[in-house]
py3Dmol code that shows the C-alpha trace and the ligand (Angstrom):
import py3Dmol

protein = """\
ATOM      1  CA  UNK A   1      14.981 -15.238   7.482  1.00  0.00           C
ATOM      2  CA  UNK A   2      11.786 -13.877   7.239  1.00  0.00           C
ATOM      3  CA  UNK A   3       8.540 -15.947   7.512  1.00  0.00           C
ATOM      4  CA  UNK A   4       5.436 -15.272   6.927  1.00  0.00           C
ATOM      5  CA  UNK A   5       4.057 -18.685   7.529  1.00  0.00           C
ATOM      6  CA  UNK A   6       0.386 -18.724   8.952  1.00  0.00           C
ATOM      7  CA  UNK A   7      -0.282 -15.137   8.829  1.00  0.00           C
ATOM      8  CA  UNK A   8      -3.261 -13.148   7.029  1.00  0.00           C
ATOM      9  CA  UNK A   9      -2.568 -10.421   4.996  1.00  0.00           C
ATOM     10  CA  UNK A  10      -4.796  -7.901   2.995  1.00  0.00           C
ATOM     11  CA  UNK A  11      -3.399  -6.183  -0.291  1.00  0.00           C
ATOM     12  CA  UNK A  12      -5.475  -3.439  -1.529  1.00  0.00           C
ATOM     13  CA  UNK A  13      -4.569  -2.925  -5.081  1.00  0.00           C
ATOM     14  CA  UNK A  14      -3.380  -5.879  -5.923  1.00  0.00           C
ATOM     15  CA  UNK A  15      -4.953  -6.437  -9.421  1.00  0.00           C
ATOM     16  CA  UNK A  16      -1.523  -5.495 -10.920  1.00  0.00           C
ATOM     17  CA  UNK A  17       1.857  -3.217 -10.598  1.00  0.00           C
ATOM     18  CA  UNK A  18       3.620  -2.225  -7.230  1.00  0.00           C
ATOM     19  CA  UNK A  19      -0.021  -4.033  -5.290  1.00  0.00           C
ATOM     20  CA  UNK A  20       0.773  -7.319  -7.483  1.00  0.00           C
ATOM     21  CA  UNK A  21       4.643  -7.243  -6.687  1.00  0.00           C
ATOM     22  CA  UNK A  22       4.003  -6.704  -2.683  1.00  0.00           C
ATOM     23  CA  UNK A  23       1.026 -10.002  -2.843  1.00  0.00           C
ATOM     24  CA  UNK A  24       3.913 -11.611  -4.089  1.00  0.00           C
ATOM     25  CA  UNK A  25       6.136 -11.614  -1.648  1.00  0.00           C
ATOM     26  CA  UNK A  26       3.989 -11.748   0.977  1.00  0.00           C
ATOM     27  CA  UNK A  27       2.484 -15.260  -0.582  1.00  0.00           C
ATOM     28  CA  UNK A  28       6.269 -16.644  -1.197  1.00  0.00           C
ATOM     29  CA  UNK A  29       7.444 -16.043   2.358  1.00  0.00           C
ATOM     30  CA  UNK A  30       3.695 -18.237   3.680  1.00  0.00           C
ATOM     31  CA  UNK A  31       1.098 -15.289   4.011  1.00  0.00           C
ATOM     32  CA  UNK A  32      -1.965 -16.310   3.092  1.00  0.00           C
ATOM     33  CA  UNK A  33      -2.947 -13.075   0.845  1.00  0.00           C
ATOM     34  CA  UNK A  34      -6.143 -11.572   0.303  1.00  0.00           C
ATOM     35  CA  UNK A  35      -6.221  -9.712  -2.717  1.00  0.00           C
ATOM     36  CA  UNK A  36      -8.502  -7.287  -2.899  1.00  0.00           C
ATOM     37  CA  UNK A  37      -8.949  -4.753  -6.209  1.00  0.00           C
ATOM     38  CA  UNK A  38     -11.949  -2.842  -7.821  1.00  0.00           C
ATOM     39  CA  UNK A  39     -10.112  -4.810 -11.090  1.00  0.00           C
ATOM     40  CA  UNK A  40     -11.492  -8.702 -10.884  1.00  0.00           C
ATOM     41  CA  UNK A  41      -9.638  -9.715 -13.888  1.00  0.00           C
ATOM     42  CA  UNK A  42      -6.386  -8.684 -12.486  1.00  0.00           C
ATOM     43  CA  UNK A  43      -7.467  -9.601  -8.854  1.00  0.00           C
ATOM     44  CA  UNK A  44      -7.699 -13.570 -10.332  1.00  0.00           C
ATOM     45  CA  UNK A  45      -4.526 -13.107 -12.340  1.00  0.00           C
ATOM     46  CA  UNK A  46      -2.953 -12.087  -8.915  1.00  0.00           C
ATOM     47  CA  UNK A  47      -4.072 -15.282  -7.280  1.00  0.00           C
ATOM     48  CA  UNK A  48      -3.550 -17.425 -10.139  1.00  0.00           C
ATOM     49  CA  UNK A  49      -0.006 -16.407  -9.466  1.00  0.00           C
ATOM     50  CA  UNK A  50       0.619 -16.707  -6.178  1.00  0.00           C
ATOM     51  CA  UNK A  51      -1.392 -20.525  -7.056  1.00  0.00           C
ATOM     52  CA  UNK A  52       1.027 -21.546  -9.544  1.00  0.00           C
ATOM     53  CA  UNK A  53       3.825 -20.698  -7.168  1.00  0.00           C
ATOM     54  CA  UNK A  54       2.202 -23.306  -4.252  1.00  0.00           C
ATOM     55  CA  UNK A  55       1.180 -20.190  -2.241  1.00  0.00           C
ATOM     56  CA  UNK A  56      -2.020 -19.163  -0.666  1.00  0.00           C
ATOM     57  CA  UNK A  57      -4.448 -16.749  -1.674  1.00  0.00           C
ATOM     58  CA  UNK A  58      -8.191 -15.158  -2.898  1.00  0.00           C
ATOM     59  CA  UNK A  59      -9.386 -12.495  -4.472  1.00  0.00           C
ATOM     60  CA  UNK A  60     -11.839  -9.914  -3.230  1.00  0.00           C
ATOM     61  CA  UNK A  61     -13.707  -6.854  -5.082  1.00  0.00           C
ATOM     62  CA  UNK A  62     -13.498  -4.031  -3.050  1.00  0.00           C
ATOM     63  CA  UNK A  63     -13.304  -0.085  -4.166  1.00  0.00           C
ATOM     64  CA  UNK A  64     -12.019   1.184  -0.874  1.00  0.00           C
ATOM     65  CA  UNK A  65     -12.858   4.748  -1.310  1.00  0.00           C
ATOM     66  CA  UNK A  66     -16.451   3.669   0.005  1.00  0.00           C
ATOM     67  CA  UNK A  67     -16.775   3.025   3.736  1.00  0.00           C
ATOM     68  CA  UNK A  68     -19.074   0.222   3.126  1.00  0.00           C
ATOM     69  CA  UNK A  69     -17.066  -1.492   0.844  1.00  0.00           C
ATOM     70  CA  UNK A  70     -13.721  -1.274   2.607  1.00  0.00           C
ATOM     71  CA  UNK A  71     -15.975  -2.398   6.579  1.00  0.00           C
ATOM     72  CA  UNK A  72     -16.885  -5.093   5.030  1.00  0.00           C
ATOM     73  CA  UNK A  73     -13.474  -5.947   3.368  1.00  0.00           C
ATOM     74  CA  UNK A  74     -12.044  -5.964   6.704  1.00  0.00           C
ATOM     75  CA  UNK A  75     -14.546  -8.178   8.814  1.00  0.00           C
ATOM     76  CA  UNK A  76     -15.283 -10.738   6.265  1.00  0.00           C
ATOM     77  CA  UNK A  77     -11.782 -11.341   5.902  1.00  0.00           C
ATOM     78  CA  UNK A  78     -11.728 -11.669   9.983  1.00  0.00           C
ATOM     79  CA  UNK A  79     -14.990 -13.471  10.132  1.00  0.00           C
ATOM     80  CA  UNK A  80     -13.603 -15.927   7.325  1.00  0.00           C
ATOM     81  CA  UNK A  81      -9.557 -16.261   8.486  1.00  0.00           C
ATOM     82  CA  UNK A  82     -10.180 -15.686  12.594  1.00  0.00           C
ATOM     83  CA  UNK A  83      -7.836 -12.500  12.447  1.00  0.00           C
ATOM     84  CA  UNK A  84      -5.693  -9.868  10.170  1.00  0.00           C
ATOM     85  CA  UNK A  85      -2.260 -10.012  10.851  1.00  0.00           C
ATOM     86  CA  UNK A  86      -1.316  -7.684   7.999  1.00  0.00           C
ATOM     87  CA  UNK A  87      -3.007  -5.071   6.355  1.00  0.00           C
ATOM     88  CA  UNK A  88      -0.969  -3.165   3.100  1.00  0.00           C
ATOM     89  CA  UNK A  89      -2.613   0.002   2.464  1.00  0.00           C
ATOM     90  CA  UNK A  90      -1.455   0.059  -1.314  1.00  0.00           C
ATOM     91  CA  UNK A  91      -5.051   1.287  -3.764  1.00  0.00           C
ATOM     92  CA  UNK A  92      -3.786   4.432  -4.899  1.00  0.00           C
ATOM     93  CA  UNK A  93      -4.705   6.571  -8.375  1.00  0.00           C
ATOM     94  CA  UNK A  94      -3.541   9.564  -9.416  1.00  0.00           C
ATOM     95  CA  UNK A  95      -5.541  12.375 -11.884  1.00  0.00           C
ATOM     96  CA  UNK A  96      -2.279  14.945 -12.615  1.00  0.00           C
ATOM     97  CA  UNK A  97      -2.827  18.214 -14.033  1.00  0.00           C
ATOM     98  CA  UNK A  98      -1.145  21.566 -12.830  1.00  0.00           C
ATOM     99  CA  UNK A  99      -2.736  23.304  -9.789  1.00  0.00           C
ATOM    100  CA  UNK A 100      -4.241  26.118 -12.032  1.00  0.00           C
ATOM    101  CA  UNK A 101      -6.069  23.415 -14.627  1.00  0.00           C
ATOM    102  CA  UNK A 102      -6.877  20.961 -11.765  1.00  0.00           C
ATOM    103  CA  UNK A 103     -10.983  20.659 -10.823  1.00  0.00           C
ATOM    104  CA  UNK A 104     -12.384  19.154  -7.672  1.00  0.00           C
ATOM    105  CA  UNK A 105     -13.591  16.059  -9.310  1.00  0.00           C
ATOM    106  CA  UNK A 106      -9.616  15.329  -9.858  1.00  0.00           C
ATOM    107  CA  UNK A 107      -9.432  16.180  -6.238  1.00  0.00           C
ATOM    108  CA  UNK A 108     -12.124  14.337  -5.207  1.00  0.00           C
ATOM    109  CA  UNK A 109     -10.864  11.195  -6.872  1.00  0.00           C
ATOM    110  CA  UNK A 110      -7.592  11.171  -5.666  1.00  0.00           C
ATOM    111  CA  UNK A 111      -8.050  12.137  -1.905  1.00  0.00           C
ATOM    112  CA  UNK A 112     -10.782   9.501  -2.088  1.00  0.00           C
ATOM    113  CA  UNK A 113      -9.142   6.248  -2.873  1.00  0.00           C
ATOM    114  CA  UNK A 114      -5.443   7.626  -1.698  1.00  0.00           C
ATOM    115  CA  UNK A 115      -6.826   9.012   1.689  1.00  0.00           C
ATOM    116  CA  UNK A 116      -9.852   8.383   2.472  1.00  0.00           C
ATOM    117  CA  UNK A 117      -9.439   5.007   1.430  1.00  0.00           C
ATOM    118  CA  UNK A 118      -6.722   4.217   3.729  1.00  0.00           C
ATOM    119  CA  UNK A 119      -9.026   5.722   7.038  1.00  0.00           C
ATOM    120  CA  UNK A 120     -11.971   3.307   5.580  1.00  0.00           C
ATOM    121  CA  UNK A 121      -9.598   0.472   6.364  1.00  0.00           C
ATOM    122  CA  UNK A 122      -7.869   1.431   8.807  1.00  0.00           C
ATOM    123  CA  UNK A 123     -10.592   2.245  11.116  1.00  0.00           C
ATOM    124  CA  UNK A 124     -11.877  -1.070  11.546  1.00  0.00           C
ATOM    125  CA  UNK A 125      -8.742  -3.138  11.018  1.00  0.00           C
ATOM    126  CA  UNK A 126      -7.161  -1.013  14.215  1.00  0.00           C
ATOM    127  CA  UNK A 127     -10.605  -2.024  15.846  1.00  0.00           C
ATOM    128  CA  UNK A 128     -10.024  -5.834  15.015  1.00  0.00           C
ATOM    129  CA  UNK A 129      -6.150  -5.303  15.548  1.00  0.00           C
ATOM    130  CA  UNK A 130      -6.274  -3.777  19.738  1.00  0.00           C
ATOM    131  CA  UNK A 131      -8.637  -6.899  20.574  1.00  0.00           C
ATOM    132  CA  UNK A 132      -5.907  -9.137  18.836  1.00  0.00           C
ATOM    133  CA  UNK A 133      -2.741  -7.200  21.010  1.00  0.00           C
ATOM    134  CA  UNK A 134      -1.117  -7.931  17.375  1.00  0.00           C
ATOM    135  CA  UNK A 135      -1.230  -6.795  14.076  1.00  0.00           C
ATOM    136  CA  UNK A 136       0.927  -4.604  11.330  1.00  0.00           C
ATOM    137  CA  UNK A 137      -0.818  -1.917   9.205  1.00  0.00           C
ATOM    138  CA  UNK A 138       1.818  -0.959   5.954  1.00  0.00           C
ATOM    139  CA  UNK A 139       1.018   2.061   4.325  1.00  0.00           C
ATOM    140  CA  UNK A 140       1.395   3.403   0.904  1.00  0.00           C
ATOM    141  CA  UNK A 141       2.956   7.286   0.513  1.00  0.00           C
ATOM    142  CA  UNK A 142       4.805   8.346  -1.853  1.00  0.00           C
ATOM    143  CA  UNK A 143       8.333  10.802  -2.566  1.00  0.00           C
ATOM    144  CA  UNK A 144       5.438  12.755  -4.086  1.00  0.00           C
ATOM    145  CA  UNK A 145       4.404  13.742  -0.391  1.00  0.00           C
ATOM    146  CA  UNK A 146       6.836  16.405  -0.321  1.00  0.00           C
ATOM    147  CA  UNK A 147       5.676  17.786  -3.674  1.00  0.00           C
ATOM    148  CA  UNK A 148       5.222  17.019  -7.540  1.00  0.00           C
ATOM    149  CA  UNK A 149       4.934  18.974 -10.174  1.00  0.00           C
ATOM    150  CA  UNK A 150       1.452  18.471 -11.614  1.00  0.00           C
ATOM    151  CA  UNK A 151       0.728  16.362  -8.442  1.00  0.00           C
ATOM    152  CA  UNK A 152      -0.752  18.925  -6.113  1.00  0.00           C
ATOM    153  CA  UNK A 153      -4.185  16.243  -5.307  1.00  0.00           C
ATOM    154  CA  UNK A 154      -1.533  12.979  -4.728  1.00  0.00           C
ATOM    155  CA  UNK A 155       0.839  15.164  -2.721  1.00  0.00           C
ATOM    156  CA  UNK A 156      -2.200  16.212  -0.466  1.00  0.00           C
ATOM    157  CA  UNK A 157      -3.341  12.953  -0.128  1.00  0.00           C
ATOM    158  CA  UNK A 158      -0.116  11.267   0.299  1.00  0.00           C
ATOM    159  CA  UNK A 159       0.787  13.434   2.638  1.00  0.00           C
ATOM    160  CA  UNK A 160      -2.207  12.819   4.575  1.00  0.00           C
ATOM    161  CA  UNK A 161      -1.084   9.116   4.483  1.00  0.00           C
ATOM    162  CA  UNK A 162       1.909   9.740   6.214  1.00  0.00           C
ATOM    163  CA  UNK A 163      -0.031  11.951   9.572  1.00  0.00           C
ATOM    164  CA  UNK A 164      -2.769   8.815   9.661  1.00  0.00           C
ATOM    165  CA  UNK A 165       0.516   6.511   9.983  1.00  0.00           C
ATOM    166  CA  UNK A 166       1.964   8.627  12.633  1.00  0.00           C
ATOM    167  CA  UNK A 167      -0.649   8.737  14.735  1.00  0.00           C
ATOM    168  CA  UNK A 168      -1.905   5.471  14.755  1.00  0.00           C
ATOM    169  CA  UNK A 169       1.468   3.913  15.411  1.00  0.00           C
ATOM    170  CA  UNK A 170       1.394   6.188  18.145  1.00  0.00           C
ATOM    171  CA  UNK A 171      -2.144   4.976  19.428  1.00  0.00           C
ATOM    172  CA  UNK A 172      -1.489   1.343  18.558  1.00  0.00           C
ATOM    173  CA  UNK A 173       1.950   1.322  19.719  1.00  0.00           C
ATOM    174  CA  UNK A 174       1.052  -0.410  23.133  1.00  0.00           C
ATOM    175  CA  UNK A 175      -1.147  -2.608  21.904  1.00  0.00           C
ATOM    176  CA  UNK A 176       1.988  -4.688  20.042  1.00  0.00           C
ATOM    177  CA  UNK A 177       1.050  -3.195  16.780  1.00  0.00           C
ATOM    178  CA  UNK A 178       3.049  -1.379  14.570  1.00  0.00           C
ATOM    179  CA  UNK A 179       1.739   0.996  11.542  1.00  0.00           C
ATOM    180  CA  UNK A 180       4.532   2.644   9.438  1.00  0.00           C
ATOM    181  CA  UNK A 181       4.315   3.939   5.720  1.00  0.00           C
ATOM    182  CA  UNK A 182       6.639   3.429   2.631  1.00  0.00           C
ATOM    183  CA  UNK A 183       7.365   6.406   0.547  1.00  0.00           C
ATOM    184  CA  UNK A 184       8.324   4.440  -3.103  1.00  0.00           C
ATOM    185  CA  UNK A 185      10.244   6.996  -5.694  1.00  0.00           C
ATOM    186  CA  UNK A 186       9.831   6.383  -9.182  1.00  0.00           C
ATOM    187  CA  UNK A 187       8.673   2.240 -10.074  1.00  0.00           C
ATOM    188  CA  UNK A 188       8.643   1.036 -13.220  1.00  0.00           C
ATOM    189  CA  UNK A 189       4.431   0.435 -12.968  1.00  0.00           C
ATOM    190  CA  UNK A 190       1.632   1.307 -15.580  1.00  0.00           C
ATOM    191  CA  UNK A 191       0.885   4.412 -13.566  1.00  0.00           C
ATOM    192  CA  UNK A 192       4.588   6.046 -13.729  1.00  0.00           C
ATOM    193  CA  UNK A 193       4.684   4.951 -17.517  1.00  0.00           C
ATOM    194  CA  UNK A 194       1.204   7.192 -17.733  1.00  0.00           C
ATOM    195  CA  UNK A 195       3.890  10.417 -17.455  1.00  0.00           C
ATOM    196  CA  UNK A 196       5.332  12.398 -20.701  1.00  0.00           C
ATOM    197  CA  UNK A 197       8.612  10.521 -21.918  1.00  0.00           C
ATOM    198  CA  UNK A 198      10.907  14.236 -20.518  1.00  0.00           C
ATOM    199  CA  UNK A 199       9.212  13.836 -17.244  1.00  0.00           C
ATOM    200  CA  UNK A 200      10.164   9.835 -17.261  1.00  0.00           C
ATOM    201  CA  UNK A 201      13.411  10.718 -18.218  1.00  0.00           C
ATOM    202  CA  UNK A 202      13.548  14.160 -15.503  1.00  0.00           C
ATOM    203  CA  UNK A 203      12.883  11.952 -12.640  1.00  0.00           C
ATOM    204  CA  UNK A 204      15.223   8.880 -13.225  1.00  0.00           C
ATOM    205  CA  UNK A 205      18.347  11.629 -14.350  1.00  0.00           C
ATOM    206  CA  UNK A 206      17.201  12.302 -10.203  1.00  0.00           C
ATOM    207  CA  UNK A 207      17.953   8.924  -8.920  1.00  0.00           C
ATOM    208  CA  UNK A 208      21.400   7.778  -7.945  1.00  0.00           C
ATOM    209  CA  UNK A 209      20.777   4.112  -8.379  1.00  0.00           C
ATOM    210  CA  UNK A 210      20.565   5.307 -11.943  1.00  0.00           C
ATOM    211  CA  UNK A 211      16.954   3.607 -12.587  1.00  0.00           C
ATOM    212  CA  UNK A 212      13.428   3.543 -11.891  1.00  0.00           C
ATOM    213  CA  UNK A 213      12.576   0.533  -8.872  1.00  0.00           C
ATOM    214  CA  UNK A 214      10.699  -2.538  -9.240  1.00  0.00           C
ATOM    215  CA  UNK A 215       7.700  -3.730  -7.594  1.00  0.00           C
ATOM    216  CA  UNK A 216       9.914  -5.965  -5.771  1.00  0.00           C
ATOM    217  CA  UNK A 217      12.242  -3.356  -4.255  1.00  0.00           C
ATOM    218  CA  UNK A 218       9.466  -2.045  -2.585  1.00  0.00           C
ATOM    219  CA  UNK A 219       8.055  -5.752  -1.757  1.00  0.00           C
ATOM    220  CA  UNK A 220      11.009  -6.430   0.126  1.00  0.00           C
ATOM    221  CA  UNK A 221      10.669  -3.783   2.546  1.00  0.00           C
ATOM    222  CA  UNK A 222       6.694  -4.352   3.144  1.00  0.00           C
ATOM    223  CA  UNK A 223       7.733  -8.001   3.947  1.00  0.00           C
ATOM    224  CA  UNK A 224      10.884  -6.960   6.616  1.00  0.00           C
ATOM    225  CA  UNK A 225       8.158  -4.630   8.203  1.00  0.00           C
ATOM    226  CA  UNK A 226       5.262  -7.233   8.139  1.00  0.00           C
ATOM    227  CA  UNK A 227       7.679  -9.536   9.882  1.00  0.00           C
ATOM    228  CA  UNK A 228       8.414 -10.359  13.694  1.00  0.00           C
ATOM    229  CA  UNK A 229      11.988  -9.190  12.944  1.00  0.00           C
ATOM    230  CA  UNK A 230      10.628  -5.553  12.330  1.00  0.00           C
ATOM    231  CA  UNK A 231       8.262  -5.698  16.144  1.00  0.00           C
ATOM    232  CA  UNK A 232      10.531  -2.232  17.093  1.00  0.00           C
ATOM    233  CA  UNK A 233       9.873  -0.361  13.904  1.00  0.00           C
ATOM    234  CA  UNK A 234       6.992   1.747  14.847  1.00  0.00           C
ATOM    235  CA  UNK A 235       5.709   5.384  13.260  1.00  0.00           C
ATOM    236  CA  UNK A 236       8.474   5.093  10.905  1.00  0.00           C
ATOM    237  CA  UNK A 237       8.419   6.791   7.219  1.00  0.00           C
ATOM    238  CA  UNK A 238      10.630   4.803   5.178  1.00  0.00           C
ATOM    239  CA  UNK A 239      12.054   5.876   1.531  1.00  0.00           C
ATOM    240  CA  UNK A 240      12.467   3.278  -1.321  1.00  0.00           C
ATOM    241  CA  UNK A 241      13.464   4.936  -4.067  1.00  0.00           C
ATOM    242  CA  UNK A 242      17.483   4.380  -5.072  1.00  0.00           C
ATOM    243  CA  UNK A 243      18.115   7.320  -2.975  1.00  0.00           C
ATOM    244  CA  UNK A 244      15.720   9.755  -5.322  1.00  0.00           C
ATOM    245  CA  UNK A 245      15.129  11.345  -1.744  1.00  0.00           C
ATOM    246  CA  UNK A 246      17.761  12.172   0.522  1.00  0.00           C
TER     247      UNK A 246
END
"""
ligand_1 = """\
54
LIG
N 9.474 18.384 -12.684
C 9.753 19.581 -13.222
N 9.025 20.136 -14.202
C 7.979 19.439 -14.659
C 7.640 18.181 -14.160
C 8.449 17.651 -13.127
N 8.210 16.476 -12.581
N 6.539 17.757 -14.816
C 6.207 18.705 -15.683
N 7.085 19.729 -15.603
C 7.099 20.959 -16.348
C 7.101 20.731 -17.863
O 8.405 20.453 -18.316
C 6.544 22.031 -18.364
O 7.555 23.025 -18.320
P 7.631 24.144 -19.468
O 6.337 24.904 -19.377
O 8.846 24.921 -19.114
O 7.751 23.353 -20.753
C 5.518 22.409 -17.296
O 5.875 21.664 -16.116
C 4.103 22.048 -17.695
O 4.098 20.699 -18.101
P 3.316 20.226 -19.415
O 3.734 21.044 -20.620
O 3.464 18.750 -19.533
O 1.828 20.671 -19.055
P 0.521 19.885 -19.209
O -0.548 20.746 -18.609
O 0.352 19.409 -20.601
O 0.702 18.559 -18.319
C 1.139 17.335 -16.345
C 0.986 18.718 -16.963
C -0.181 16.563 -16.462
C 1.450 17.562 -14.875
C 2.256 16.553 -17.071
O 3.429 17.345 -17.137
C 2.580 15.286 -16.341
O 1.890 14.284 -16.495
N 3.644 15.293 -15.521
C 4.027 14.149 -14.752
C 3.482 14.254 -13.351
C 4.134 13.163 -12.517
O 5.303 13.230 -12.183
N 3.366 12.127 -12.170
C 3.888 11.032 -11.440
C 3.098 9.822 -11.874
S 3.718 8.383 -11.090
C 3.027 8.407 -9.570
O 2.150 9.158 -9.265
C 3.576 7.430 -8.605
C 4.335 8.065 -7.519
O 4.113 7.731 -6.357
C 5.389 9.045 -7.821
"""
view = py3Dmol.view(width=600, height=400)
view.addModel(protein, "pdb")
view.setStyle({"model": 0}, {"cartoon": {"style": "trace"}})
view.addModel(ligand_1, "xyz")
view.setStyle({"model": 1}, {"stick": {}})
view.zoomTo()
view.show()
């Protein structure tokens, strides 16, 4: 049984979709959840949420694709809670357009929030996280990390997501914390029902399960890996996606 009881957690992205789902979870197993977003009006609705439910949690306005921003994000919270237990690197955009049509602001965008975002957090939290000797760091990829049509800016960037996971775990390893990455397929969120109707229906004909996820299939792994149950699970890249990936 996993518990969750007394720990702090940040959510980036939480104002809604696959961010909203994994606040969630984390609130209903005793996290208190910090729900950070650029998106206030979805941030509250978040924390309304988790209120109604009897859980724990606050919202906090944050565009993590500036250093500033995303430092402070990270050492209020500490300042405010005494430590970060959890950190779920979840913010993520996308800008899609073929290769040959794509420009560099799409680039820029994407690698901004998707990577560069996750280092801006990253780099303190693993600060705050070797003093503590304790602490879990979740990250967001993607199946698009091995390629998607019209995806070429995500892929990089998710990609990306998946060396900054790797090495960290490796550095953080012996300092009892663990930083591993979730690749989700194709969830049923506002940003997959953005694609052209034949590409929704291309990429579920791909999945065995025979459907797109839920927020919550992808919750329930963040939660197993934010718990004490998961303390061996280090470096690891882990596929939800109804076996779109084999
Ligand atoms: N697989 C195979 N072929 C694809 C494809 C895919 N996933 N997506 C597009 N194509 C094909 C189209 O069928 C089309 O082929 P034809 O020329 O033979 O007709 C060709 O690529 C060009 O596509 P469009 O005609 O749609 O070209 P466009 O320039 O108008 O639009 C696009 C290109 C913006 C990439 C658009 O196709 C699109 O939005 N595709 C969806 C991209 C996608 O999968 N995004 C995932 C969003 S969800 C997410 O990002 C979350 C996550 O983690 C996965």
């Amino acid at each position: 049984m996993i518990n969750l009881t007394g720990k702090v957690a940040i959510v980036t992205g939480a104002a809604r979709g696959l961010g909203q789902g994994i606040a969630n979870k984390l609130a209903s197993l005793g996290a208190h959840v910090v729900i950070t977003d650029m998106n206030n009006d979805g941030a509250e609705s978040t924390v309304a949420g988790i209120m109604e439910q009897g859980g724990s949690a606050e919202s906090y306005i944050c565009n993590v694709a500036n250093k500033e921003e995303a430092n402070t994000l990270i050492n209020q919270t500490v300042e405010k809670h005494g430590k970060l237990d959890i950190l779920v690197n979840n913010a993520g955009i996308n800008r899609d357009s073929m290769l040959h049509k794509m420009d560099h602001e799409q680039w820029d965008a994407v690698i901004g929030v998707n990577l560069t975002g996750v280092f801006n957090t990253m780099q303190p939290a693993s600060g705050i996280m070797r003093e503590q000797a304790a602490g879990r760091i979740i990250n967001i990829s993607s199946a698009s990390w091995l390629g998607n049509v019209g995806q070429a800016n995500y892929a990089a960037a998710k990609a990306g997501v998946v060396g900054i996971t790797k090495t960290a775990a490796r550095e953080l390893g012996k300092k009892n914390v663990t930083v591993n990455a979730i690749c989700p397929g194709f969830i049923d969120t506002d940003m997959t029902r953005g694609v052209p109707e034949k590409v929704w229906d291309l990429m579920v004909s791909k999945i065995p399960a025979g459907r797109a996820g839920k927020p919550e299939d992808v919750a329930n792994c963040i939660a197993f890996l934010a718990s004490e149950q998961a303390s061996y699970i280090n470096g690891e890249v882990i596929n939800v996606g109804g076996g779109m990936v084999l």
